[in-house]
mmCIF file of the N, C-alpha and C atoms, coordinates in Angstrom:
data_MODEL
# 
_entry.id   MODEL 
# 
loop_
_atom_site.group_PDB 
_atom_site.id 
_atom_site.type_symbol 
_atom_site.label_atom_id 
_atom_site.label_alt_id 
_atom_site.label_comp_id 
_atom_site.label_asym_id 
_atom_site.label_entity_id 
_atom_site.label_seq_id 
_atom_site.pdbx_PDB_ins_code 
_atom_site.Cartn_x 
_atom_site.Cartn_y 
_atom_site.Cartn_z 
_atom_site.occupancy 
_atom_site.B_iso_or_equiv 
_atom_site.pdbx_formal_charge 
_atom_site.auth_seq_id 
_atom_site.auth_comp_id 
_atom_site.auth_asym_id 
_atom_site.auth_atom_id 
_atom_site.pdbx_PDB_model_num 
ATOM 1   N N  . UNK A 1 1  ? -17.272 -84.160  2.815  1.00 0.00 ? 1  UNK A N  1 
ATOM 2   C CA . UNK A 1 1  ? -17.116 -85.461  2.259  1.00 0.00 ? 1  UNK A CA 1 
ATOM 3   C C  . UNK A 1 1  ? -17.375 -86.543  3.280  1.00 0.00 ? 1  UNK A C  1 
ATOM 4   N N  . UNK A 1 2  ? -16.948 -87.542  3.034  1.00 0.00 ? 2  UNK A N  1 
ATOM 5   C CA . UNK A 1 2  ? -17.224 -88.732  3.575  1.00 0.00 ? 2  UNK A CA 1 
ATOM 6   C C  . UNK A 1 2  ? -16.149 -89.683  3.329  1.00 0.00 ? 2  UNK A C  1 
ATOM 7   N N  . UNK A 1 3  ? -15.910 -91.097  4.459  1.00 0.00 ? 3  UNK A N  1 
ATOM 8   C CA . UNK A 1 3  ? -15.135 -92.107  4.102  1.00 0.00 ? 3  UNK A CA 1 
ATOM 9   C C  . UNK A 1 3  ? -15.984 -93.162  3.434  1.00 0.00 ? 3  UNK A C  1 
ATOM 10  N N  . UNK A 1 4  ? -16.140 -93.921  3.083  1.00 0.00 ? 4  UNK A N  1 
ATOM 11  C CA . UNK A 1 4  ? -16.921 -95.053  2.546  1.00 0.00 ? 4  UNK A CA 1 
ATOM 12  C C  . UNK A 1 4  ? -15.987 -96.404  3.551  1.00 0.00 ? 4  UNK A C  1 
ATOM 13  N N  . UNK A 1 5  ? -16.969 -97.517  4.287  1.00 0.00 ? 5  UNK A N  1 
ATOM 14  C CA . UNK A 1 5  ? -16.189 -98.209  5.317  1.00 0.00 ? 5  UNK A CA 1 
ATOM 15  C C  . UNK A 1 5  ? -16.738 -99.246  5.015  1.00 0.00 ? 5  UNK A C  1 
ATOM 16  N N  . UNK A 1 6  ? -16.188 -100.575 5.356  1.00 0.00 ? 6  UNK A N  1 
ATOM 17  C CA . UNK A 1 6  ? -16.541 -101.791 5.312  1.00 0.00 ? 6  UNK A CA 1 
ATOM 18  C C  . UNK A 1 6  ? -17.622 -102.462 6.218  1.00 0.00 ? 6  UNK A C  1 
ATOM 19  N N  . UNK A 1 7  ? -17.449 -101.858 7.002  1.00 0.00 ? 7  UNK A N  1 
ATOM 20  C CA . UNK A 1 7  ? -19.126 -101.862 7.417  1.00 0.00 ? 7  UNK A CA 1 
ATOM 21  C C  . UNK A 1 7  ? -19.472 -101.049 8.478  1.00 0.00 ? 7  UNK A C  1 
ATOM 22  N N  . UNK A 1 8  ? -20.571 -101.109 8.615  1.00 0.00 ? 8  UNK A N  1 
ATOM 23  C CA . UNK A 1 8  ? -20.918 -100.050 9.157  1.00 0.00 ? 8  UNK A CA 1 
ATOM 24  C C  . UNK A 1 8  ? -20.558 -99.230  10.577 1.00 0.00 ? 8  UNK A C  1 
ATOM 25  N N  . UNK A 1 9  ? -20.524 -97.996  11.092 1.00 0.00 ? 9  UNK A N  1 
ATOM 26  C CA . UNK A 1 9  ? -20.025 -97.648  12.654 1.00 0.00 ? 9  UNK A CA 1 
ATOM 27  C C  . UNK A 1 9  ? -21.140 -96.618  12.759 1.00 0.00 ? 9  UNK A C  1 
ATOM 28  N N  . UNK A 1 10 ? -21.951 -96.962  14.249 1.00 0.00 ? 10 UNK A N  1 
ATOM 29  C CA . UNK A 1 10 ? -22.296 -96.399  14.416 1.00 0.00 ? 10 UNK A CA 1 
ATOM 30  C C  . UNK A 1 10 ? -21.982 -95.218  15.491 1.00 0.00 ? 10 UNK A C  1 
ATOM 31  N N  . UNK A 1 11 ? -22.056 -94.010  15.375 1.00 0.00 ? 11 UNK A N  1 
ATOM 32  C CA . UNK A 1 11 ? -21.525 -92.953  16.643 1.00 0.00 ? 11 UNK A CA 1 
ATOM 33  C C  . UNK A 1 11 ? -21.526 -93.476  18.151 1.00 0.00 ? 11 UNK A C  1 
ATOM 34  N N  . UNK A 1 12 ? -21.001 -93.410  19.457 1.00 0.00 ? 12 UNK A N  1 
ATOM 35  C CA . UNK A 1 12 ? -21.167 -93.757  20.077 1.00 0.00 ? 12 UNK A CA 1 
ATOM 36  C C  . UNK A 1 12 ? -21.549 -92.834  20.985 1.00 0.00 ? 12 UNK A C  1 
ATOM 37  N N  . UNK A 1 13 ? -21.481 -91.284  20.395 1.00 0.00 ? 13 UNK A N  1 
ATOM 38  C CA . UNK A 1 13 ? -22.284 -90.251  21.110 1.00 0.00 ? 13 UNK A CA 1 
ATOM 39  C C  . UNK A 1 13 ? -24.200 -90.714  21.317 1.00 0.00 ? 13 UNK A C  1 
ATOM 40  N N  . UNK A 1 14 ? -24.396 -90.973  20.076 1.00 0.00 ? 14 UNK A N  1 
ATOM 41  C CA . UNK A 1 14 ? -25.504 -91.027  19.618 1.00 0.00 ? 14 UNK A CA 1 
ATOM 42  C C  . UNK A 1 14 ? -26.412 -92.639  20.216 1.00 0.00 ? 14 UNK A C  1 
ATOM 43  N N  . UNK A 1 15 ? -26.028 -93.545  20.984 1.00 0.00 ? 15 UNK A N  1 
ATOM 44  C CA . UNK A 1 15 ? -26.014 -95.135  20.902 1.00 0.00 ? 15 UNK A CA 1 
ATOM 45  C C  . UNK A 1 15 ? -27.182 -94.561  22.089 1.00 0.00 ? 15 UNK A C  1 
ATOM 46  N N  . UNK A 1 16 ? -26.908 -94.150  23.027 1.00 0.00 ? 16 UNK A N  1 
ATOM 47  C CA . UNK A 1 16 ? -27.769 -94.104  24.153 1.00 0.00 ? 16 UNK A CA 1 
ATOM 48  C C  . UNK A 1 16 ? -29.531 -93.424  23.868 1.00 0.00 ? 16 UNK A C  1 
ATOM 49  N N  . UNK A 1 17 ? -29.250 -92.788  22.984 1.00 0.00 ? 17 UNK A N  1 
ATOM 50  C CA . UNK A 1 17 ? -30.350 -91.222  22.810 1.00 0.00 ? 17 UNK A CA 1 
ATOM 51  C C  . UNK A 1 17 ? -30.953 -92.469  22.081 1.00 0.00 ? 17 UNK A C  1 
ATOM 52  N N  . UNK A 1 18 ? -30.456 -92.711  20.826 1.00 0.00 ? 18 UNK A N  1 
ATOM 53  C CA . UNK A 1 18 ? -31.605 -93.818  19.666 1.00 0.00 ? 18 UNK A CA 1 
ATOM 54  C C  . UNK A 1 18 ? -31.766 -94.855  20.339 1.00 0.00 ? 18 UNK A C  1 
ATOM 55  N N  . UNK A 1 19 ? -31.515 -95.667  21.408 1.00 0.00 ? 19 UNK A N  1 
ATOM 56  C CA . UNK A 1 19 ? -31.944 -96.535  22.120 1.00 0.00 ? 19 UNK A CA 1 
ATOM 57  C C  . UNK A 1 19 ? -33.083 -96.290  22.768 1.00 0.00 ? 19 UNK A C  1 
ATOM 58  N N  . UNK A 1 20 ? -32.940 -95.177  23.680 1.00 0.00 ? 20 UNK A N  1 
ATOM 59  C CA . UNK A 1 20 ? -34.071 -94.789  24.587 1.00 0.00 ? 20 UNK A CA 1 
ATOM 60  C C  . UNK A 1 20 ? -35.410 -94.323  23.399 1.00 0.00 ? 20 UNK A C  1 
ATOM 61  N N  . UNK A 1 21 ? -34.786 -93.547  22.138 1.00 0.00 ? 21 UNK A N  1 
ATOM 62  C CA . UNK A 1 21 ? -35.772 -93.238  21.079 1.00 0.00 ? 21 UNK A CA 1 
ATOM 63  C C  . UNK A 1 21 ? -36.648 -94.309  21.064 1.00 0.00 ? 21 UNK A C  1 
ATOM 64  N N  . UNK A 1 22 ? -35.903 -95.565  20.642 1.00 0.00 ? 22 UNK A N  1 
ATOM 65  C CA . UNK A 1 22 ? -36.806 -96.778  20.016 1.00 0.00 ? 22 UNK A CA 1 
ATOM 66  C C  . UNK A 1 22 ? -37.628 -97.180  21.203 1.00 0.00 ? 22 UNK A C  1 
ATOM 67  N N  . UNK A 1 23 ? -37.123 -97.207  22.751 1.00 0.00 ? 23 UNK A N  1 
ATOM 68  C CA . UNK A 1 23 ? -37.987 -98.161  23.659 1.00 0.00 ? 23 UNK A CA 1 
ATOM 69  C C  . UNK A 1 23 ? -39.025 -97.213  23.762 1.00 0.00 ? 23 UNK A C  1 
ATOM 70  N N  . UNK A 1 24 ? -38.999 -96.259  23.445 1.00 0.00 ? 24 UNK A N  1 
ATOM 71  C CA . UNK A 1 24 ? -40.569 -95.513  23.662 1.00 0.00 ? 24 UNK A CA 1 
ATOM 72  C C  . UNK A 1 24 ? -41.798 -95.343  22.483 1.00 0.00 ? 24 UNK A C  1 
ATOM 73  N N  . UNK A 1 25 ? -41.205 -96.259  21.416 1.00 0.00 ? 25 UNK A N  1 
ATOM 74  C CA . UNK A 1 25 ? -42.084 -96.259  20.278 1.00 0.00 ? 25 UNK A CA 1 
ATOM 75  C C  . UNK A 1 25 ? -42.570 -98.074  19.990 1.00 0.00 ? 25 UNK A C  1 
ATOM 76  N N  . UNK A 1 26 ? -43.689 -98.055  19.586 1.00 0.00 ? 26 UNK A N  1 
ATOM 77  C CA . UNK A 1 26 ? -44.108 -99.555  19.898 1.00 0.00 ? 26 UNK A CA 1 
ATOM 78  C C  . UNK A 1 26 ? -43.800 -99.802  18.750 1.00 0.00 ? 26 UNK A C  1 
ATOM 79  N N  . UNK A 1 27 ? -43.527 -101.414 18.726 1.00 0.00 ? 27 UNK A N  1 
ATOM 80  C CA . UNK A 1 27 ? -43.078 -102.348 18.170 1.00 0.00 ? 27 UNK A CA 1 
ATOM 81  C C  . UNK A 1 27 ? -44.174 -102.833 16.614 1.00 0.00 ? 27 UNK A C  1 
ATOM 82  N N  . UNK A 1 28 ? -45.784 -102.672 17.293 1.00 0.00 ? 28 UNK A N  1 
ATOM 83  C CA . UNK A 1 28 ? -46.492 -102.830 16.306 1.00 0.00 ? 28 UNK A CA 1 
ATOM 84  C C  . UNK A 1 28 ? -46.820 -102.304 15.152 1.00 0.00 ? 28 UNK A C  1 
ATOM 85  N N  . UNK A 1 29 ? -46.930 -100.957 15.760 1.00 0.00 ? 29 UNK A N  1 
ATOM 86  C CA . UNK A 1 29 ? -47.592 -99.916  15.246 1.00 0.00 ? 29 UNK A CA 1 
ATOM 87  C C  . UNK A 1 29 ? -46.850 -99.080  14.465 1.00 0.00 ? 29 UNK A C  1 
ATOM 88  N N  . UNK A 1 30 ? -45.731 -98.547  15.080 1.00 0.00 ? 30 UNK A N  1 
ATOM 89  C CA . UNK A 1 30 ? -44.942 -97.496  15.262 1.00 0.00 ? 30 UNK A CA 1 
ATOM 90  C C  . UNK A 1 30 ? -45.119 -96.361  16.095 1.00 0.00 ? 30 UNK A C  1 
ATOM 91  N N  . UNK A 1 31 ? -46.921 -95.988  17.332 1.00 0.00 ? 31 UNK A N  1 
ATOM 92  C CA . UNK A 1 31 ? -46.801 -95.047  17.513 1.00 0.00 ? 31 UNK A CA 1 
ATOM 93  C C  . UNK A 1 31 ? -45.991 -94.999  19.500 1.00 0.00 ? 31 UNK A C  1 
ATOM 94  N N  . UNK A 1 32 ? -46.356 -93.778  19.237 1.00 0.00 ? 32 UNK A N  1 
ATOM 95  C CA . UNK A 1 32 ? -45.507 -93.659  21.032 1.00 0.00 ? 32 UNK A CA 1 
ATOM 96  C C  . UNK A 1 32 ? -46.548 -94.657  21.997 1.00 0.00 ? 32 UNK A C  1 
ATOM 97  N N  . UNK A 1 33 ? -45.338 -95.376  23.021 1.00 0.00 ? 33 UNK A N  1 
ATOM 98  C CA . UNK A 1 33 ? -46.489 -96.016  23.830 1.00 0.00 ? 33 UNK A CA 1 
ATOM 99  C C  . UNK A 1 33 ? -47.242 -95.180  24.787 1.00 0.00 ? 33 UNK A C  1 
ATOM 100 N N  . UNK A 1 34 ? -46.906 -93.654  25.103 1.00 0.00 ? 34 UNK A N  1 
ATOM 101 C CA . UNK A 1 34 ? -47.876 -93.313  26.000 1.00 0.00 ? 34 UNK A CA 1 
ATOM 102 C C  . UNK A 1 34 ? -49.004 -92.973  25.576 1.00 0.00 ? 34 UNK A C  1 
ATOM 103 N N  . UNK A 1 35 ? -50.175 -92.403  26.259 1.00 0.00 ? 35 UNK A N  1 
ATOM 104 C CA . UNK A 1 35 ? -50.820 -91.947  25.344 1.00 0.00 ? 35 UNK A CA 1 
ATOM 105 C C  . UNK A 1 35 ? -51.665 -90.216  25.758 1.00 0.00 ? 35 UNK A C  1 
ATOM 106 N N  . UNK A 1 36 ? -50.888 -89.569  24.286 1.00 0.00 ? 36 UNK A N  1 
ATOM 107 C CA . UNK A 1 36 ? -50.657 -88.383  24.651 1.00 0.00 ? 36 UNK A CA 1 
ATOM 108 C C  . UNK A 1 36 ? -52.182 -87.583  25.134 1.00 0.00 ? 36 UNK A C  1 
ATOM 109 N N  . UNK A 1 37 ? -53.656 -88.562  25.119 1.00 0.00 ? 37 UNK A N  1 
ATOM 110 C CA . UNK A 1 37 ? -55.065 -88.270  25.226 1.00 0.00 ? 37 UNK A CA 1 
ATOM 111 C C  . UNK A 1 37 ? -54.870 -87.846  27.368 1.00 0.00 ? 37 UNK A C  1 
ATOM 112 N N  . UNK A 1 38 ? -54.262 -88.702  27.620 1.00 0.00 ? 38 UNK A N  1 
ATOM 113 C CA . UNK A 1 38 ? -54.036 -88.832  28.707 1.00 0.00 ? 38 UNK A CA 1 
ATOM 114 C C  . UNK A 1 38 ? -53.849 -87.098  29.398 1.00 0.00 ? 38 UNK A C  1 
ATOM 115 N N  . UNK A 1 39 ? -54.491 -86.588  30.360 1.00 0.00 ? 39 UNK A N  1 
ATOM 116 C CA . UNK A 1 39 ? -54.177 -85.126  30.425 1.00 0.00 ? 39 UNK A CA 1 
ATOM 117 C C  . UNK A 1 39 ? -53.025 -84.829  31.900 1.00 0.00 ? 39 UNK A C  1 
ATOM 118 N N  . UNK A 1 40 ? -53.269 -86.370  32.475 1.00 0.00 ? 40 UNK A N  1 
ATOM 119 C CA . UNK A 1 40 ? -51.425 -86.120  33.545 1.00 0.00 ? 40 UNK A CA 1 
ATOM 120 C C  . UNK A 1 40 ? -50.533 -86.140  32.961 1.00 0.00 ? 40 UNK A C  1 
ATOM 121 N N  . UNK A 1 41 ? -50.518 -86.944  31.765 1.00 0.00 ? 41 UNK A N  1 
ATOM 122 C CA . UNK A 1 41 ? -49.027 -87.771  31.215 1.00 0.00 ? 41 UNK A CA 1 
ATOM 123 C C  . UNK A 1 41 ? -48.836 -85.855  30.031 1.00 0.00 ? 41 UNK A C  1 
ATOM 124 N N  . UNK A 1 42 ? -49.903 -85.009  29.251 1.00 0.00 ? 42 UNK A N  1 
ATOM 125 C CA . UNK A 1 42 ? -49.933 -84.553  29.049 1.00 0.00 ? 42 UNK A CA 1 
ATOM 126 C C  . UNK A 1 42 ? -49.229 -83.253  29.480 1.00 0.00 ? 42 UNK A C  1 
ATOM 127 N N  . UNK A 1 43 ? -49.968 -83.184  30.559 1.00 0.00 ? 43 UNK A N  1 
ATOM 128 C CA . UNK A 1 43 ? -49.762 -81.506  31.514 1.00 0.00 ? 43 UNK A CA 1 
ATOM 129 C C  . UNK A 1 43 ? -48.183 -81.877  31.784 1.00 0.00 ? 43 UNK A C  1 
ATOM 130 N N  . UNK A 1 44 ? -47.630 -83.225  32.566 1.00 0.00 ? 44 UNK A N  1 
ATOM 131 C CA . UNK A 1 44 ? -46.508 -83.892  32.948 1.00 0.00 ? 44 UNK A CA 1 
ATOM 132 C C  . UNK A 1 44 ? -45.510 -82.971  31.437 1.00 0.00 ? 44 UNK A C  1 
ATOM 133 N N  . UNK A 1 45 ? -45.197 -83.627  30.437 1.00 0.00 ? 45 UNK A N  1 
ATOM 134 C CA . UNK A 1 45 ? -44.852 -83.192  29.088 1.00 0.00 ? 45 UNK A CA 1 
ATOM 135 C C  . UNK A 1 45 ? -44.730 -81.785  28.882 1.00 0.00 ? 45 UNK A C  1 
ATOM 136 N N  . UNK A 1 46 ? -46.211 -81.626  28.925 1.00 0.00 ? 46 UNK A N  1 
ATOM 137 C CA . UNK A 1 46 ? -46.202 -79.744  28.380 1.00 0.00 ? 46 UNK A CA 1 
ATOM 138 C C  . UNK A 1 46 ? -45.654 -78.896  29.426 1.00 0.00 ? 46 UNK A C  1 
ATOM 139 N N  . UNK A 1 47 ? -45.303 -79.386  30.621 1.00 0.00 ? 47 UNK A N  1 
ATOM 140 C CA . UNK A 1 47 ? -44.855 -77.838  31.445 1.00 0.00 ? 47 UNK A CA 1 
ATOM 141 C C  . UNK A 1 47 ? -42.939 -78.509  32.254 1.00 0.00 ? 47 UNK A C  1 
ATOM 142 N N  . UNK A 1 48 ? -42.680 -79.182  30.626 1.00 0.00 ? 48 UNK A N  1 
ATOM 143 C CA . UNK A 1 48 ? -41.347 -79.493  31.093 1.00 0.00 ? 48 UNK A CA 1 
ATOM 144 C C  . UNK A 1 48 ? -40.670 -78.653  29.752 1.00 0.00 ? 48 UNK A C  1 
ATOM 145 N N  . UNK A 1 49 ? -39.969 -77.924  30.053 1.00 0.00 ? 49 UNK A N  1 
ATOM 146 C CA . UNK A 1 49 ? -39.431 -76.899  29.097 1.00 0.00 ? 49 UNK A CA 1 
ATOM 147 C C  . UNK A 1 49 ? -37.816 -77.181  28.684 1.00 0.00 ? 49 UNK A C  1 
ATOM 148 N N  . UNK A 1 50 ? -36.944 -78.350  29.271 1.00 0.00 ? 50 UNK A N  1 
ATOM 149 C CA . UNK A 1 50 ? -35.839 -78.514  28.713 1.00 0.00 ? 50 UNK A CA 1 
ATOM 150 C C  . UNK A 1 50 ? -35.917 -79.644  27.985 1.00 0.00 ? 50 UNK A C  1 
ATOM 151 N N  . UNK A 1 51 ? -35.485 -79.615  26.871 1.00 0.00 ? 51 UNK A N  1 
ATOM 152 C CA . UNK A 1 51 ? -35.789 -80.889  25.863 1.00 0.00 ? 51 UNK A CA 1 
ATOM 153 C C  . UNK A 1 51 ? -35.197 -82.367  26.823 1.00 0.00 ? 51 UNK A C  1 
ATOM 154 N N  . UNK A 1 52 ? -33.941 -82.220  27.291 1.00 0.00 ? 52 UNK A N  1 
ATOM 155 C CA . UNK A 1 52 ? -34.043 -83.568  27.805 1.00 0.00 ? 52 UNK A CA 1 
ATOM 156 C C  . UNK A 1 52 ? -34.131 -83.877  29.023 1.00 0.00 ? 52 UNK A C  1 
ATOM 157 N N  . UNK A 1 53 ? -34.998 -83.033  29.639 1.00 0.00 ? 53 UNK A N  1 
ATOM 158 C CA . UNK A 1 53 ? -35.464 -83.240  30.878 1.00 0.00 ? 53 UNK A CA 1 
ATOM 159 C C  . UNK A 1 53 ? -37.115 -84.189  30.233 1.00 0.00 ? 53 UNK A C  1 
ATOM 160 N N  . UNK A 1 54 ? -37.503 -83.522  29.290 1.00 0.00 ? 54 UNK A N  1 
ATOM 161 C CA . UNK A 1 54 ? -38.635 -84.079  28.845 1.00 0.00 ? 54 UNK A CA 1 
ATOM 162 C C  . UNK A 1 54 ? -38.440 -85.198  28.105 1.00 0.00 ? 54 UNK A C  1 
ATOM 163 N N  . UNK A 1 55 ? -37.424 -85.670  27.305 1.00 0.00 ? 55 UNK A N  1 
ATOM 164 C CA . UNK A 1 55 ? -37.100 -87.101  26.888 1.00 0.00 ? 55 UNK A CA 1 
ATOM 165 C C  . UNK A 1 55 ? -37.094 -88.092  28.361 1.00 0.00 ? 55 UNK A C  1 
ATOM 166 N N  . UNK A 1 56 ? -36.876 -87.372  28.816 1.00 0.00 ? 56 UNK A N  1 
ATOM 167 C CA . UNK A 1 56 ? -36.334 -88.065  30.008 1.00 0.00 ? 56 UNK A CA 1 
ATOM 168 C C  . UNK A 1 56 ? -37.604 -88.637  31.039 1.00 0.00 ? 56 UNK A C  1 
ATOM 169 N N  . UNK A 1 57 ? -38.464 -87.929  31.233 1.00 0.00 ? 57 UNK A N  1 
ATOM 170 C CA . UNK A 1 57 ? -40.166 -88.221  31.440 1.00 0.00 ? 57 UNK A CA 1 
ATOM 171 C C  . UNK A 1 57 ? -40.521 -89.104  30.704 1.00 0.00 ? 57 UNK A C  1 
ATOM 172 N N  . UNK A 1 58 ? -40.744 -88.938  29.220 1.00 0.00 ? 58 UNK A N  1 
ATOM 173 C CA . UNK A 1 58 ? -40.961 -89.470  28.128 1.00 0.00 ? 58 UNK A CA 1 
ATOM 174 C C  . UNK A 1 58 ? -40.352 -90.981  28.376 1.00 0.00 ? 58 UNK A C  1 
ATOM 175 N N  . UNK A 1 59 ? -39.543 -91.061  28.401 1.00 0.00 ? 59 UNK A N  1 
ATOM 176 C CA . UNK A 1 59 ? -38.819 -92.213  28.103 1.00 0.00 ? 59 UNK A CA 1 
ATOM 177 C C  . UNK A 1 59 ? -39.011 -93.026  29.939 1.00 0.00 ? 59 UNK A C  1 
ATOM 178 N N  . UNK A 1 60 ? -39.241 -92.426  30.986 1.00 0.00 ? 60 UNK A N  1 
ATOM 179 C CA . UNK A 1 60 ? -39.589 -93.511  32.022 1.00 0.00 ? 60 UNK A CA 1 
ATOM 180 C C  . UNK A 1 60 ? -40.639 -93.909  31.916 1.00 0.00 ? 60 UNK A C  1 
ATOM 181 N N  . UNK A 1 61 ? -41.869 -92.927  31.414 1.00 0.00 ? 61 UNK A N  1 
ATOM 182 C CA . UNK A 1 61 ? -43.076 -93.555  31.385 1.00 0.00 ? 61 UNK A CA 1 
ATOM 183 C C  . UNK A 1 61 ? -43.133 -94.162  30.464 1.00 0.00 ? 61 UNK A C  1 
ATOM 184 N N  . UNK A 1 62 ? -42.476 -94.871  29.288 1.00 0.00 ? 62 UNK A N  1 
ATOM 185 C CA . UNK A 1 62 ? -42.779 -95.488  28.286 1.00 0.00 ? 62 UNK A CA 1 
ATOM 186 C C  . UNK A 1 62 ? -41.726 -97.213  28.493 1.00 0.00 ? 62 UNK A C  1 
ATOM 187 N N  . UNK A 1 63 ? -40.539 -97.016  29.152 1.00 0.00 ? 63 UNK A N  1 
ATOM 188 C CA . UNK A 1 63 ? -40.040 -97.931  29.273 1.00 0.00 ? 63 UNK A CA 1 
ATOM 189 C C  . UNK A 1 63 ? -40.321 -99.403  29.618 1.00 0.00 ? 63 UNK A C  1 
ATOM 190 N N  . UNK A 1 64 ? -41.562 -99.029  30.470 1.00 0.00 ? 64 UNK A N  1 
ATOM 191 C CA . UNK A 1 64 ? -42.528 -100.542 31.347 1.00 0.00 ? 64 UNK A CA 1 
ATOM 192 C C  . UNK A 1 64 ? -42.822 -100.554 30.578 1.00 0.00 ? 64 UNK A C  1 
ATOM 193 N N  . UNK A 1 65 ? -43.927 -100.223 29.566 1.00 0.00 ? 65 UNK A N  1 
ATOM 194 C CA . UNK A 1 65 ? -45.037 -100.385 28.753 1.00 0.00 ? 65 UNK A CA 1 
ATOM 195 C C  . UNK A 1 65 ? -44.046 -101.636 27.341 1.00 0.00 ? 65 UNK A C  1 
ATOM 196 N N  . UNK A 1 66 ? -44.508 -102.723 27.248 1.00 0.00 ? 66 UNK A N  1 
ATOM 197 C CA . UNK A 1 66 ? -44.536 -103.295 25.947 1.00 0.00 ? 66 UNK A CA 1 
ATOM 198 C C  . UNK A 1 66 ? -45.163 -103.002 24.689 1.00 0.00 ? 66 UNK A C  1 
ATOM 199 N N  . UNK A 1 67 ? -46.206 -102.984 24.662 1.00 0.00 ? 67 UNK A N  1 
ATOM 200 C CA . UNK A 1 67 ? -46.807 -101.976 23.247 1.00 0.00 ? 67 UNK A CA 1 
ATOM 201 C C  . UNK A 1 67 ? -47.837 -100.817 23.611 1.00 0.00 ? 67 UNK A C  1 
ATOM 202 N N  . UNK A 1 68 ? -48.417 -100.521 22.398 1.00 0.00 ? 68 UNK A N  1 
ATOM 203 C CA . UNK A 1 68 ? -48.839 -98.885  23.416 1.00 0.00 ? 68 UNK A CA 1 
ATOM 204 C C  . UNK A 1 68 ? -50.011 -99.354  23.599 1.00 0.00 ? 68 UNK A C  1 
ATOM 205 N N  . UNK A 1 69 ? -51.060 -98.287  24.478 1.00 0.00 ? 69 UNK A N  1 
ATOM 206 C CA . UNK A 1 69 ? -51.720 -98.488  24.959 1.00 0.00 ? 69 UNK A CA 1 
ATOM 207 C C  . UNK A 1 69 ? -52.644 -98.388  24.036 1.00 0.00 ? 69 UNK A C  1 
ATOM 208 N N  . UNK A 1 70 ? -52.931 -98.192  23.379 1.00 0.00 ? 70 UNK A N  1 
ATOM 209 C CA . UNK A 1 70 ? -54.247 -98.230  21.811 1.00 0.00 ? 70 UNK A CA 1 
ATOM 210 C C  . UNK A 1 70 ? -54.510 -99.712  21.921 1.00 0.00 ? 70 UNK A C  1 
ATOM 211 N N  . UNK A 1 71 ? -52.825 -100.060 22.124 1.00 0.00 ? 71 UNK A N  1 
ATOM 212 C CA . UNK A 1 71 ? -53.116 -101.868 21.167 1.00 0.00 ? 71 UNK A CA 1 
ATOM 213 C C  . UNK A 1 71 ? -52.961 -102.786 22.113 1.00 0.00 ? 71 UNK A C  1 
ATOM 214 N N  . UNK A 1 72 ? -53.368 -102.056 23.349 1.00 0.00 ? 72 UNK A N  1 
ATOM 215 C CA . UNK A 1 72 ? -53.252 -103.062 24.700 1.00 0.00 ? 72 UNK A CA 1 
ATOM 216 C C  . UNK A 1 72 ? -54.388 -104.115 24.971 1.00 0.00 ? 72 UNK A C  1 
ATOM 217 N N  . UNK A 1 73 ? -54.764 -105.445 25.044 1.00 0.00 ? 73 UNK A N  1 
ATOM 218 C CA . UNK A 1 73 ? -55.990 -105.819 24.741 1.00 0.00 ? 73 UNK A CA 1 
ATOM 219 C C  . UNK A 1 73 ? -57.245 -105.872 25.593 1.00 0.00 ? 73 UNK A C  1 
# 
């Protein structure tokens, strides 16, 4: 079941992870700002085998970036 609440709460387990989620997805578009064509940022990714060791890559190289690089002008 569930409580029904007056407004809303969000987890505070969860506040850090969907934060870092959103700064790595652009604002315009919706897609990721790195870009996964890239074969350092790639190989970097593919030969990291603990999920949040690899959010964790993920999310420094995307943090500078303002929108992604597709829509960079």
């Amino acid at each position: 079941g569930h409580i029904e609440l007056a407004r809303p709460v969000f987890h505070p387990g969860f506040i850090i992870k969907v934060k870092k989620i959103l700064e790595c997805i652009c604002v315009n578009c919706g897609k990721l700002k790195a870009d996964i064509s890239d074969p350092t940022f790639a190989d970097k990714i593919r030969h990291v085998r603990d999920p949040k060791a690899r959010m964790a890559a993920v999310w420094s190289h995307c943090k500078t970036k303002k929108v992604c690089e597709t829509d960079e002008p």
